[in-house]
N, C-alpha and C positions, 0 to 999 in steps of 0.2 A: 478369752482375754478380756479383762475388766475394763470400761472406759475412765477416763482421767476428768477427774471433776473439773468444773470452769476455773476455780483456784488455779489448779495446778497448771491447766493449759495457755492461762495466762503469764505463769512463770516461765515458763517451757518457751512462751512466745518472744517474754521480755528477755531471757537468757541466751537465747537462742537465735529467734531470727533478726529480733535488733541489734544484734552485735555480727551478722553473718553479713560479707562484704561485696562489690562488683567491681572490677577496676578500680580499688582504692577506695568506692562509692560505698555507704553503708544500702543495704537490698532496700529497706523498707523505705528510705528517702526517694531510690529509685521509683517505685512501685505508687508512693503518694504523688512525687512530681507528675508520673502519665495519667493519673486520674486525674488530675489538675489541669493538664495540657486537655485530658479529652472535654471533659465539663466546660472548659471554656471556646474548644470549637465547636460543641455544641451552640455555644449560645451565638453564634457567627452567624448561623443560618433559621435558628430559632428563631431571633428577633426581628428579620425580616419577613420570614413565613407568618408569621401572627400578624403582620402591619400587610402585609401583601393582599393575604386568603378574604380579609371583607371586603376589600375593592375589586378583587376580581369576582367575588359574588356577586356584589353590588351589579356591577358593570354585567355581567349574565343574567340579573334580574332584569336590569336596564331592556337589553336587547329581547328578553323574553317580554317582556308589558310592549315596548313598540312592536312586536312580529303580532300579536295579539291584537293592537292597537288598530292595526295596519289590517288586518285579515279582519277586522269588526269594522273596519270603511270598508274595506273592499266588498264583503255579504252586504251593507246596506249599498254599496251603490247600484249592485245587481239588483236588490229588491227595491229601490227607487226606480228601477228602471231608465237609466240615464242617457243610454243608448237613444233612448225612444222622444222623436220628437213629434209635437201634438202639429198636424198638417194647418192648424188655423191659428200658428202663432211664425207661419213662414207666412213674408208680404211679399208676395210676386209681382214679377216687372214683367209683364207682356204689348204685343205691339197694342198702339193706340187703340187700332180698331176694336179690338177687345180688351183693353184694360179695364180691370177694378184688379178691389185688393182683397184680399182674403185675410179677417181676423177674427171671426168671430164664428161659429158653429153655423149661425143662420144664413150664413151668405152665399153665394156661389162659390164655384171654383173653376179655372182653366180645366179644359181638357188635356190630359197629361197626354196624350200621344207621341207632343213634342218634350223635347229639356225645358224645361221655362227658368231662368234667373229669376232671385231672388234675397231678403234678409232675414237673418236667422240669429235672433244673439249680435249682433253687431258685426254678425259674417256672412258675405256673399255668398248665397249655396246658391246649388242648381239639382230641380229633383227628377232622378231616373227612375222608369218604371221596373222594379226587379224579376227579372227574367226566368227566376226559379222562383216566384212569388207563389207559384201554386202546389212549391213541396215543401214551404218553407217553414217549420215547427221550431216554433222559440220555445224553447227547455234552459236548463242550466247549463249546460255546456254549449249552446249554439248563443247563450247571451255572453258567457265570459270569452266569447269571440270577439263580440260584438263591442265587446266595451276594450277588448286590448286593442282591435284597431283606434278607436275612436279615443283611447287616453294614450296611449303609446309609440303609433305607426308616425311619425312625422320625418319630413325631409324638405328640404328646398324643391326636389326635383318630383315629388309625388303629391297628387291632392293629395287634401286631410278629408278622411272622413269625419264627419260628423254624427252620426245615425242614421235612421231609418222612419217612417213616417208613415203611416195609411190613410186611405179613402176612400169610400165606398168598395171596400172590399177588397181594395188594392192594395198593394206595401210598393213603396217609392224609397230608395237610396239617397240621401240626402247628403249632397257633396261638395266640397271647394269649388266655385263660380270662376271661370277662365276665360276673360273680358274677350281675348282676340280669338277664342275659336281653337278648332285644330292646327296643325303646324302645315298643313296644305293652304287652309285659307289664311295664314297667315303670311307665307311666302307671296301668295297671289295678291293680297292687298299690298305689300312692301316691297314689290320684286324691284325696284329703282337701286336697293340698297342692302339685296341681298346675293352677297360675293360667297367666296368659299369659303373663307375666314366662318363668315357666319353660319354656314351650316357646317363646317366641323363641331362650331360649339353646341348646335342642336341635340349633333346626333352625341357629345360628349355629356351634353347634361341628361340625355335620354338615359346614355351608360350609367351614369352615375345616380340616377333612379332608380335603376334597375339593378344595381349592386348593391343599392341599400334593400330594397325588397329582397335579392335572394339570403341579403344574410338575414333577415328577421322573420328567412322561413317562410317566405311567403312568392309564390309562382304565380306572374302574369296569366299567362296561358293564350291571349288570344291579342298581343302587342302588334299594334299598328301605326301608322300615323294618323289614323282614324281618334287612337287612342292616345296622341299624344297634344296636347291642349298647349295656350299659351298665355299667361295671366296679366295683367293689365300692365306690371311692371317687365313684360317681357321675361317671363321666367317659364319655363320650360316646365309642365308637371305630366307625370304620368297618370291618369284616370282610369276607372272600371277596374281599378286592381282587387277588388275585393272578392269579390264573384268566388273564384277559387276555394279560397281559403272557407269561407260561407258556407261553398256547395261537401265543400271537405268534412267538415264537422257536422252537416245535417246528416249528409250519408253513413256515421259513427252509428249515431241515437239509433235507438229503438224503434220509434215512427220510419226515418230512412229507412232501416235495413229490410224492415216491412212492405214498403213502398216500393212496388216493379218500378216508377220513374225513374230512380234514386237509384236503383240497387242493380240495374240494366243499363243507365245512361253515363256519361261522361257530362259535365260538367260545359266541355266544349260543345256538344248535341246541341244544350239550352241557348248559348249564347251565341251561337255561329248560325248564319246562315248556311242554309244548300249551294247558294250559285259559287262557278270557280274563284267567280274576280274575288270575292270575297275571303277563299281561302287561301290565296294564293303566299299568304305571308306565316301560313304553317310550316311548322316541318314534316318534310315526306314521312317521315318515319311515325307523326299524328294522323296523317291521314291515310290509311291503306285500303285499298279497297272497298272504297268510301265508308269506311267507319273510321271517326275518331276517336283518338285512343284516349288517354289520362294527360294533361298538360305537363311539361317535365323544364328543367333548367334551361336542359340544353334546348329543348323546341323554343324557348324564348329567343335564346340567339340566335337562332334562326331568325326570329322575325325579326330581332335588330339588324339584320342583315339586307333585309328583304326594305327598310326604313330607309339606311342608307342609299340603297336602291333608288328607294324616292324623291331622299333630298338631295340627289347631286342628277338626276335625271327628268322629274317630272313625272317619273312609269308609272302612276297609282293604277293606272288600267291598262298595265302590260300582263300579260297571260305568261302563265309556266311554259316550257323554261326559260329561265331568266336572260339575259342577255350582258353576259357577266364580261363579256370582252368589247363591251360598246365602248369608243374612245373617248366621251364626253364625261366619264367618271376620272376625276383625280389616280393619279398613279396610287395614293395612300387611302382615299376611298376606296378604289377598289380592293387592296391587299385585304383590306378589314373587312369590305365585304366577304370575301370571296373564303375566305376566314372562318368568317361567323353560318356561313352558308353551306359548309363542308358536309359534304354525304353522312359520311361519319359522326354519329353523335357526340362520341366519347374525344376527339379532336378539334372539336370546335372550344375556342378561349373561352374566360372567363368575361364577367362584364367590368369587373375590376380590371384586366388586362387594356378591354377595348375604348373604357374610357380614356385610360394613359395613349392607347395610340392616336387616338382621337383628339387629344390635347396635343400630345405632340407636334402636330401637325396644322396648331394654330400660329399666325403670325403675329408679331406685335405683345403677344405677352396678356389681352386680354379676354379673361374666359368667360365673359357673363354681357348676353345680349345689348343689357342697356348701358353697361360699361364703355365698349365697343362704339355705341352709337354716339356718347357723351365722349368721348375718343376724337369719332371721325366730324363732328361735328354737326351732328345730327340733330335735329327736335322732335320730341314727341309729342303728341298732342294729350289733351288731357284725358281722352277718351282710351291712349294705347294703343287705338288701331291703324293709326296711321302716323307717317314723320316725313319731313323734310326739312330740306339743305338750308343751314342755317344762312 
């Protein structure tokens, strides 16, 4: 069958299909109209998509140059070493009989045996001797430790770290300075004016220390009142939290896992003493037959427990076990202790929980030491360690 030239098909089209009809409609008006309709909701979504597509580049370029921007600070400040401060640019405050100061390479130094206060940058520190100092291998991963505490870890109720420092072969912790001491001598210098009220909020801002550490992933492991300090404004911080996390990531590296200290001990081994009084604010289940095990959430609350213990009793040197039914603890103190002290690991609260009971159970509505004291009408002196009636 022959084909029909373009002449003819064009008659055949004009005779034919422009004259062929739809509901009264001629077909081919139909047929133009929907292409008309479609070409124009084309352009509905065309002319946004073309004005859109650069600015959302733009805006993905944007955030790819800052992620870039941001990971080109973060490798120089590793390779600056920021963590790291020079031991002769802290000026130490020691008792008269042996004071000088330390700035310069040639000079003396205190013996570190004790904490010694000091200035660092315009910040009170105080330098600790590092207990793992002798497995202690700075690599890349044990520095980008180093520097999230020290640009990241902050809270009201936790010193800040600062870095880490050496001396004569030593490495020293370099940490927030806490005028009044532990929360033991700080009771003991202020006991005139220290009621329940005030040590609910101790042991409230301890929780609340403690609840910011476990959400940022980070475990105490060996919390005391030993460990809980009190700052010149009366603020509650928790210290030596670092340890953990430290001894965590040295034992990862290559050097650790090499290393029988490291790769046989616990963490707790290094920083714990042998005698009982001292471990008494573990949990059973860290200490078993005299080995201690890996510091865990729940063993912390444990030792909040063993805390409250002390600030509603005075026991720092009561021996296991506990004396959980002595009448001189608050009905609400003891629930929380008794609580936090549960056999059962998987049953003892959270430190989120023990804060809220812990506030609960303040009168007056004020939760913060020096509120409290400016409240009852109290004076502090300039020094923070002591107050009286105005």
């Amino acid at each position: 069958m022959a084909s029909v030239s373009r002449g003819v098909a064009n008659k055949i089209r004009s005779a034919v299909l422009e004259r062929m009809t739809c509901d009264g409609q001629l077909l081919m008006d139909l047929v133009r109209r929907q292409k008309y309709e479609e070409d124009e909701s084309l352009k509905t979504w065309k002319l946004p998509v073309q004005i859109v597509s650069p600015l959302i580049a733009m805006i993905v370029l944007m955030l790819v140059a800052y992620a870039v921007r941001q990971k080109v600070k973060y490798l120089r400040m590793l390779n600056r070493d920021d963590w790291k401060i020079s031991y002769f640019e802290i000026e130490f405050c020691v008792p008269k009989k042996r004071r000088w100061t330390v700035s310069s390479a040639g000079e003396a130094a205190p013996a570190l045996s004790d904490n010694f206060p000091g200035h660092w940058d315009n910040h009170e520190v105080v330098t600790k001797p590092l207990t793992i100092a002798h497995v202690f291998d700075v690599n890349r991963k044990v520095k980008q430790t180093l520097l999230r505490m020290r640009e990241e870890i902050g809270h009201e109720n936790v010193a800040r770290f600062f870095g880490i420092s050496s001396y004569n072969n030593a490495i020293y912790l370099v940490e927030q300075y806490c005028a009044n001491g532990t929360v033991v001598d700080f009771f003991r210098d202020n006991k005139f004016s220290m009621n329940q009220s005030f040590r609910y909020i101790v042991g409230a801002d301890i929780a609340n220390g403690m609840a910011y550490l476990h959400r940022q992933n980070l475990i105490h492991g060996n919390l005391s009142t030993d460990k809980c300090h009190v700052d010149s404004r009366w603020t509650i911080k928790i210290v030596d939290w670092e340890y953990t996390a430290l001894y965590d990531v040295i034992r990862r590296t290559k050097y650790g896992r090499q290393t029988p200290a490291t790769r046989d001990k616990t963490v707790l081994q290094f920083i714990c003493s042998q005698g009982s009084r001292a471990l008494r604010h573990l949990a059973p289940e860290i200490q078993k037959n005299g080995h201690l095990s890996e510091p865990t959430r729940a063993g912390d609350v444990y030792s909040f427990g063993i805390i409250i213990l002390d600030l509603f009793t005075n026991s720092a040197g009561y021996e296991l076990p506990l004396p959980l039914t002595t009448d001189t603890i608050p009905p609400k103190a003891r629930q929380v202790m008794e609580l936090a002290c549960c056999e059962t690991a998987i049953k003892r609260p959270s430190f989120v929980q023990l804060k809220k009971s812990m506030r609960s159970a303040i009168n007056g509505g004020k939760t913060n030491l020096l509120d409290r004291c400016v409240h009852r009408g109290i004076f502090i002196t300039p020094q923070g360690n002591s107050c009286s009636l105005l």
